[in-house]
Steps between C-alpha positions, in 0.01 A plus 500: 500500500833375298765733657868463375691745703462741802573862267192339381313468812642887596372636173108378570574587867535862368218485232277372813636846708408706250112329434479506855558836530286601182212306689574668827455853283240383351263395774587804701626203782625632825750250479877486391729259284676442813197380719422254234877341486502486897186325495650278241810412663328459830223290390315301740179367379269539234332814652805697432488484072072603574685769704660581181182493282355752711771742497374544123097479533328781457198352373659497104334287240596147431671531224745744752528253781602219287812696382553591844482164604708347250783785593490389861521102407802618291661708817431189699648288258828765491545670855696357757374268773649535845346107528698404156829630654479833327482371158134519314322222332630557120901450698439178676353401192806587295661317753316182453573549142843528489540227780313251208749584214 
């Protein structure tokens, strides 16, 4: 992930929205965009991105699930973390970045 500034990291952050919400459609989930971000932000072990997974199973092929899956990585990856003092992943990464230069 080579990120140079944060429009960039707020332009995949609303591609991700918008597969999310494709998927959501999609696999006639229950669930919201808004559940998925809360989870996100509130994150407190690794049972909460399965929580995530399951939001979107509804016993779809493999070839399905993997796009699913890589769709949530990338909303991990994106979304805020309450734990990461609101920032997501892909920021404190630009900030490591720009902290080296």
């Amino acid at each position: 992930m080579d990120i140079e500034n944060l429009e960039q990291i707020l332009m995949r952050r609303r591609e991700i929205e918008r597969e999310l919400l494709k998927l959501l459609k999609k696999t006639a989930s229950g669930s919201s965009l808004t559940e998925i971000k809360e989870i996100i932000y509130n994150e407190e072990d690794q049972d909460d991105l399965t929580n995530i997974v399951m939001m979107f199973d509804n016993g779809q092929g493999a070839g399905d699930m993997s796009t699913i899956l890589e769709t949530i990585n990338d909303a991990w990856n994106y979304f805020p973390h309450k734990i990461l003092g609101g920032l997501s992943p892909a920021e404190k990464l630009l900030e490591y970045q720009q902290k080296q230069k």
